[in-house]
N, C-alpha and C positions, 0 to 999 in steps of 0.2 A: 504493500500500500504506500510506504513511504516514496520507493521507486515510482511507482506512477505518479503522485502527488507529484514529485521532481519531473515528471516530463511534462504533465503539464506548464508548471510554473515556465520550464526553458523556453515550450516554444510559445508562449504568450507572456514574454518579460516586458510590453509594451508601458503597463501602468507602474510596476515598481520602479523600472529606470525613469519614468518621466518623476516619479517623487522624489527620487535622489537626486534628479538635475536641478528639478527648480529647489527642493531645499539645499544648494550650494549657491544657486541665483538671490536667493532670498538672506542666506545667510551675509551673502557679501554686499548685498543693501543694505541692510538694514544692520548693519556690525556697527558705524562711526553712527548710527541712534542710541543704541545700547551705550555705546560709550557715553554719551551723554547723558542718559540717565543713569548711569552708575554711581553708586556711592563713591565720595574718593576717596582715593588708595584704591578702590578695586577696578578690575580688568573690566567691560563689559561685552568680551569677549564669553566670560565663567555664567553669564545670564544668557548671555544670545546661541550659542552652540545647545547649550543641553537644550532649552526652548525651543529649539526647529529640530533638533533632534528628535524629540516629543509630540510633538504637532506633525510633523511628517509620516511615523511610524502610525498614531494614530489616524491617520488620512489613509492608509492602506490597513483599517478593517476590511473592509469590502473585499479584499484580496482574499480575507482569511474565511470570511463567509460564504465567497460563491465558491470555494473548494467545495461545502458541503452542500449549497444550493443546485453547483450544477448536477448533484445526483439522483434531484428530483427529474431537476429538465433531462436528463437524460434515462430519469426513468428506474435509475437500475436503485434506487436509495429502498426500496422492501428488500430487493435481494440481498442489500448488504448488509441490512440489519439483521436478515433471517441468517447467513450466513455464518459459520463457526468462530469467527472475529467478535469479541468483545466489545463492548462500548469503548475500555480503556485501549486497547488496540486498535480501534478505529481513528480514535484521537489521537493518539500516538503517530500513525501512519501519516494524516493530514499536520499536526501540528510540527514533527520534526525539520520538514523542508523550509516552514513559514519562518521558525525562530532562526534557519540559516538565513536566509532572506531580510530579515530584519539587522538581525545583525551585522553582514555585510553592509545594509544601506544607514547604519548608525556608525560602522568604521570607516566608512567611506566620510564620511561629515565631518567626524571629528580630529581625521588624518589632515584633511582639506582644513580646517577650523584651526591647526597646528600647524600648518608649512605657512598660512598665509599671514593669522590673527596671531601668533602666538597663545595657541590657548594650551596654558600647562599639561600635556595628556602624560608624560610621565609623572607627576604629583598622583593620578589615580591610583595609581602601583596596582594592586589586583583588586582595588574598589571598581572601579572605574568598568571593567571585562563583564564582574560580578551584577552589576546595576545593567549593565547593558542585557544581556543574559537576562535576566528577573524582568526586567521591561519587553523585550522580545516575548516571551516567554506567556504575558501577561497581554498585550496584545492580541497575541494569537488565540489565546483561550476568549477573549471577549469576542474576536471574531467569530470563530467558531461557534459560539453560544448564541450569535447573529446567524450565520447561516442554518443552526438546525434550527430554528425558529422560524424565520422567515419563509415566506411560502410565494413569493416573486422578487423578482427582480429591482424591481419597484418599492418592494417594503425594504427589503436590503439597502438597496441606496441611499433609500428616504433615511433610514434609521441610524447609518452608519455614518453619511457623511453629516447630518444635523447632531449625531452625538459626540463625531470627532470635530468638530468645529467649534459645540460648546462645551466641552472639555477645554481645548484649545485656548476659548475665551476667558472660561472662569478659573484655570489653575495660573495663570499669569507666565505663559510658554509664547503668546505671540509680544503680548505688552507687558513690564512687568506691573505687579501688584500696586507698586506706592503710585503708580501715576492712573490705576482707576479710581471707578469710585470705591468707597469701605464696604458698600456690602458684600462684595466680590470679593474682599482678602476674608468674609465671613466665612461666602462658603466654600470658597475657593477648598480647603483639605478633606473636602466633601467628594473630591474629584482624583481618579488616580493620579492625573497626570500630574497633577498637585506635586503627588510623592514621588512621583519617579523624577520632576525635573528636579527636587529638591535631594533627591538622592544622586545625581548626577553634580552638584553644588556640591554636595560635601563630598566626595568621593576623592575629587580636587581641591579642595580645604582643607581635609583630614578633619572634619567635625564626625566624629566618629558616633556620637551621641545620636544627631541630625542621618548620620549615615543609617546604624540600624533601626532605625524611627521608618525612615521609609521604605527600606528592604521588609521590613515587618509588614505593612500594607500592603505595599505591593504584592508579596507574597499571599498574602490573603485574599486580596481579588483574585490573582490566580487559582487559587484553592476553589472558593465560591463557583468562579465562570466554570472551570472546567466539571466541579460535580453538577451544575444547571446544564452542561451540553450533555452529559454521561444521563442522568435522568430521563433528558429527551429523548435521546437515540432509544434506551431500554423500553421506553413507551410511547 
């Protein structure tokens, strides 16, 4: 399952390279804004990288859901659930190639965020891999939790891109927090991306405190999305 899941993704790589290119487009706009609202003494490089990192990753849910959508449109989604494959070997199968995927288009950012911006990536030491990983990881399982759900094409999209855009908005990944309004840094750690962009921040700080604070969530939505897809599939 994992090998098919990877041929698909090869010969339809159209949408994840286009989020990798424009979040390199976008990062190198909008970098000398960041600087400007950074606090001083700091980079605002350590805001602007992990933030498009996050907002891009979350813009290819849809990637992770029409994995299992397209097994309606093609029909064969009874046969695979009657099949000797487990819920958690189903997931498995789909979700392995996605977390390579993501995390290639998250080293690819922050490789590019490091030769241009100088943005510290050895400070992460093995935070930085860790977070990345646990974020892929955690995408992929909400994705998925979207595709066995969804029942068109059309609820996927709707659902995915309006939930990655307001994630986007309210954990403070496209603008930071101090320059919205208050109620947004309210709910803002109400939202994952909240924790991952903020675990992507200490990772490179060495706030170790701030670090396990959001590997802890993170790893929890993971937990949650993926036993809500394992549910669905078994019924």
């Amino acid at each position: 399952m994992t090998r098919h899941t990877l041929v698909l993704l090869v010969r339809d790589p159209g949408t994840p390279l286009a989020y990798t290119v424009m979040s390199l487009v976008l990062l190198s706009v909008l970098h000398p804004v960041y600087d400007r609202l950074a606090t001083p003494g700091t980079s605002g490089i350590v805001q602007a990288a992990p933030g498009i990192a996050v907002m891009f990753t979350l813009l290819a849910l849809d990637v992770a859901g029409q994995l299992l959508l397209s097994e309606r449109t093609w029909h064969t989604w009874d046969r695979l659930r009657s099949g000797p494959a487990s819920p958690s070997t189903i997931l498995a199968g789909k979700a392995l190639p996605l977390i390579a995927l993501f995390l290639t288009q998250q080293a690819v950012l922050f490789l590019f965020a490091t030769a241009l911006f100088g943005f510290p990536l050895t400070a992460g030491t093995w935070r930085l891999p860790l977070m990345a990983l646990l974020w892929a990881t955690c995408v992929t399982a909400c994705g998925l939790a979207l595709g066995v759900h969804a029942r068109s094409q059309g609820q996927l999209a709707a659902a995915s891109d309006i939930g990655a855009l307001t994630i986007t908005c309210l954990s403070g990944c496209l603008v930071p927090l101090t320059v919205l309004p208050h109620w947004v840094s309210t709910v803002a750690p109400a939202t994952p991306g909240y924790w991952a962009l903020h675990g992507f921040q200490a990772a490179v700080t060495d706030n170790t405190a701030a670090y396990a604070h959001a590997t802890a969530v993170i790893a929890t939505v993971t937990a949650v999305a993926l036993l809500v897809s394992a549910r669905a599939i078994r019924h």
